[in-house]
N, C-alpha and C positions, 0 to 999 in steps of 0.2 A: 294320533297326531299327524299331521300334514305339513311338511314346507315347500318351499319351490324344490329343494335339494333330493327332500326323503319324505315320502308317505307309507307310515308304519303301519297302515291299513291293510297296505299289500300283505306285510309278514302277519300281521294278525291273521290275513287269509291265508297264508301261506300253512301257519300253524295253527290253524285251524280253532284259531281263539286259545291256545294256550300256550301264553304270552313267555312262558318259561323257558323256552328256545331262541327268544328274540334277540337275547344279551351276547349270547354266545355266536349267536347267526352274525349281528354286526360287528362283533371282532374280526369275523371273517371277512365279511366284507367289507371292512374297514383296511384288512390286509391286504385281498385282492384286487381294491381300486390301485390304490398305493402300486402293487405292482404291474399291474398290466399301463397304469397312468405313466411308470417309468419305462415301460416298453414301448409305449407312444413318441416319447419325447425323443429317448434314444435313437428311435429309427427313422423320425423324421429328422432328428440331424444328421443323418449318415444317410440321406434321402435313399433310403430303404423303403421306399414305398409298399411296396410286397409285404412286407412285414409291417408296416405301419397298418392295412387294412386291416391284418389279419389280426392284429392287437385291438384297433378299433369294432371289429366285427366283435371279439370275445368278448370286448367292456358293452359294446351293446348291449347282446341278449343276455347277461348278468344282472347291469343296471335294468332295462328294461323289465324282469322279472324279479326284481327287489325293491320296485319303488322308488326309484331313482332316475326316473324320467328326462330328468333336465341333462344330464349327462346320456343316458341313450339318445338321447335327439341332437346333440351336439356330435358325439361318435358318427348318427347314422351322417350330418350334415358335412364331416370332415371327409368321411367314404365318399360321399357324391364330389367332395372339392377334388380329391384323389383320382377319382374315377376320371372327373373332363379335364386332369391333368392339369389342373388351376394350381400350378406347385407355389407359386410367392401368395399364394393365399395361404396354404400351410400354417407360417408361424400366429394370425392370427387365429385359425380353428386353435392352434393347440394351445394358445394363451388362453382362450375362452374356456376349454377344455381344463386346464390347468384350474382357474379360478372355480371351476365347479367343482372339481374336485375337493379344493379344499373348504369352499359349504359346506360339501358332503361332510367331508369329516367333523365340520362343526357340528352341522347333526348331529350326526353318532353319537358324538361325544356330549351334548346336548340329552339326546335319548337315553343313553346307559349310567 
């Protein structure tokens, strides 16, 4: 199954078609969005930027190797906003960021 949020194709590859780890995998990364998503918000209201990458960088390559695409491409697009220091663009990455988030977890929650 495939959304714009989660494609469980990756984890079928991931577990190598045995789909029996897939339920347990998404608890987890149902957990792990949830918090590094609150490590985002936190730190971009305390324009902790330094830490805002580094939260961004982690939900990257996580999302990006779970199938959850839409949120690595938002992560990597908020890095670039961070990077050329476009800081009042911020609260709209992390609303975008925010909303995808909780897709995701309609997925999940959807999938298991």
């Amino acid at each position: 199954m495939e959304t714009k949020s989660l494609d469980l194709s990756v984890l079928e590859t991931i577990f190598d078609g045995d789909v029996a780890g897939v339920p347990g995998f998404l608890t987890e990364l149902s957990q792990t969005v949830d918090s590094l998503e609150a490590r985002v918000v936190e730190t971009c209201k305390h324009q902790d930027w330094s830490g805002a990458r580094q939260a961004l960088h982690e939900m990257k390559g996580m999302c990006a190797s779970s199938g959850c695409a839409e949120i690595a491409q938002l992560c990597a697009q908020t890095e670039v906003t961070l990077a050329a220091q476009r800081y009042s663009q911020v609260p709209d990455c992390v609303e975008s960021l925010r909303l995808a988030c909780d897709r995701l977890r309609s997925a999940i929650h959807e999938a298991s």
